[in-house]
Structure formats: C-alpha cells, structure tokens
C-alpha positions in Angstrom: 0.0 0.0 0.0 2.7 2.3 0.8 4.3 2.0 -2.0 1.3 2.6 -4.5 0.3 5.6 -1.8 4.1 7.5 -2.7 4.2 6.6 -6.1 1.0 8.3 -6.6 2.2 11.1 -4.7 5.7 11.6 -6.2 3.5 11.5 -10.0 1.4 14.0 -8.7 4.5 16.3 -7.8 5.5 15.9 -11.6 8.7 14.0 -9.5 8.5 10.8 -11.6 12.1 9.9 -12.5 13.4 12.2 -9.7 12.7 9.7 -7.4 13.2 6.2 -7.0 11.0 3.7 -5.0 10.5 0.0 -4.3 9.0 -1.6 -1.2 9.9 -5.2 0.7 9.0 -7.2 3.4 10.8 -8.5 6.1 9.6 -12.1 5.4 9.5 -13.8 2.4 5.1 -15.3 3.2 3.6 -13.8 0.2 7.2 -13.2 -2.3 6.3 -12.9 -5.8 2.2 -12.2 -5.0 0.2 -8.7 -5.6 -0.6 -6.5 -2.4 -3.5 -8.5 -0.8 -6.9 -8.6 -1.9 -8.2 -5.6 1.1 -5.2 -3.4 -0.7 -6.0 -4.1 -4.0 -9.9 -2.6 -3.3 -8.9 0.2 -1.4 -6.5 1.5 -4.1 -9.3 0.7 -6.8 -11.5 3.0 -4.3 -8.9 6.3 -4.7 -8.3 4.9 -7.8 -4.1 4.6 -6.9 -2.3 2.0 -9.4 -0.7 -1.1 -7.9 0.2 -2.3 -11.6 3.4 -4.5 -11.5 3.6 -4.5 -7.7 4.5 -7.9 -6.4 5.5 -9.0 -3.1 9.6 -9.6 -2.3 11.5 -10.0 0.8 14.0 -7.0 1.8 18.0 -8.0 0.7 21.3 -6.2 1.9 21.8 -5.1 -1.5 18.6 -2.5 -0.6 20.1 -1.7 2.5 23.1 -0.2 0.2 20.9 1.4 -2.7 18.5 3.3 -0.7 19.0 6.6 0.8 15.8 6.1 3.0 14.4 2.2 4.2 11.3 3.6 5.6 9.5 0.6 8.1 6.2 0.6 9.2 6.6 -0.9 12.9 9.4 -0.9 15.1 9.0 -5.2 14.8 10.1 -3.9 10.7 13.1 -1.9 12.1 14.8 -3.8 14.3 14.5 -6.6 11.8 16.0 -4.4 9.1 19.0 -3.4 11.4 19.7 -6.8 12.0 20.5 -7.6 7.6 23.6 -5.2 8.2 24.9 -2.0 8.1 22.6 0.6 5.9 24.4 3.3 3.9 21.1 5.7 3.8 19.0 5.6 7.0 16.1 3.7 8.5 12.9 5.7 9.5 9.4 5.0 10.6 7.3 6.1 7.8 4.8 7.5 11.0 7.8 9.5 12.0 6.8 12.2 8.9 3.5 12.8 10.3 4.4 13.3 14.1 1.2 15.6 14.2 -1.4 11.7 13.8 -0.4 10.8 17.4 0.8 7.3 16.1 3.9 6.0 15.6 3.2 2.8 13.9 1.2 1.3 11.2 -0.6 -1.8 12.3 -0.7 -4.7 9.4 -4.3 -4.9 8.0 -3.8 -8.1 6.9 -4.6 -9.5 9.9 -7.1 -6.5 11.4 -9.2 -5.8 8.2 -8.7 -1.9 9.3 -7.3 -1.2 5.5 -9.2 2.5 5.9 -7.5 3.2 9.0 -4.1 2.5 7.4 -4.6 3.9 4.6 -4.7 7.7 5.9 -1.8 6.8 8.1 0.4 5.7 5.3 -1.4 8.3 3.4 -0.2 11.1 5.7 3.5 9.4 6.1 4.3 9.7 2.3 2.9 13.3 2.4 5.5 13.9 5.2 8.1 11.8 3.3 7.7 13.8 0.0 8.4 16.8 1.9 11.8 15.6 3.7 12.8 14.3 0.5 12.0 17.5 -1.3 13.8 19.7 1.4 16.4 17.3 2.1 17.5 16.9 -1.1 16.7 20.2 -2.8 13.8 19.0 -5.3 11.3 21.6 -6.1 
C-alpha cells in the first residue's frame, strides 16, 4: 500500500524519474504475490495503481541502494538493522507525520482496518515527500 500511496504522490508532484521507490517485506510469506486482496480494493477506491507491484522479501543489497528504508513498525526496524549495516537511513514512515499521534502502522492483513491505514500511510508519504524534497533540494 505504501508503496502505491508514494508513487502516486511523487506523480502528482510531476517528481517521476526524480525519485526512485520499491517496497519489501521482512519475510518472504507472500514473495512474488500482488498487495493483498483488502489493498487491491482500497486502491481501486482512490483509484491509486498497484500495476506491476509484487511482493519480495528486503535483501542487503537494498540496505546499500537506498537513501531512506522507511519501516512501518518498530518489529520492521529492528529486523531491518539486524541484515547489516545501511548506507542511507532507516525511518518509521509515522515519524513524517508526528502531528497523527501514532507511531506505527498496524498490518491490516490480519485487522481488516485497510481504511484506517490507509490515511496513516497516506499522511507518512505526504510527510516523506516533503523531507525528500527539502532534504534533497527538489522543487
């Protein structure tokens, strides 16, 4: 979801190209699958493209690419700091919208609340997008 969410946003900000985005998982359950079915219909809904998106575990070659591994819990983190060394950083995607009151983003696949997490990841990419832009001088 996440990763549809940005990638919506960074195409809205006429940033495609500019910036560069993937998501992973920190297990390898559902490699090589689409977003689950509760993502794929709340997408449809705001009418966000998922096309191409499949499933993969996280590797230490990301952990070298990325300038920002951005987890979703603090379960995500600490199992991301344990692959290695990263040469960006790792940050809660929550920690971009400090003014929600949360600091996680619960998994829907096992709640159902794919609403509820939607407007928090919703909120973290907006707050993403603007570090990135500030941070690294895009306009």
């Amino acid at each position: 979801m996440a990763e549809a969410v940005f990638r919506a946003k960074v195409k809205a900000a006429g940033l495609e190209g500019r910036v560069e985005i993937d998501s992973a998982g920190t297990g390898s359950w559902h490699s090589g699958e689409p977003p689950h079915h509760g993502t794929r219909t709340l997408l449809d809904k705001y009418a966000i493209s998922y096309a191409g998106q499949k499933a993969r575990q996280i590797t230490v070659n990301d952990l070298n690419t990325y300038d920002y591994i951005v987890t979703m819990d603090e379960m995500n983190r600490s199992d991301v700091q344990g692959l290695g060394p990263v040469r960006g950083k790792i940050v809660p995607l929550l920690s971009f919208a400090p003014h929600i009151g949360v600091t996680e983003v619960p998994d829907p696949y096992y709640s159902g609340g794919f609403e509820g997490v939607y407007r928090l990841v919703d909120a973290g990419c907006d707050g993403l997008l603007s570090a990135i832009r500030v941070e690294h001088g895009i306009r």
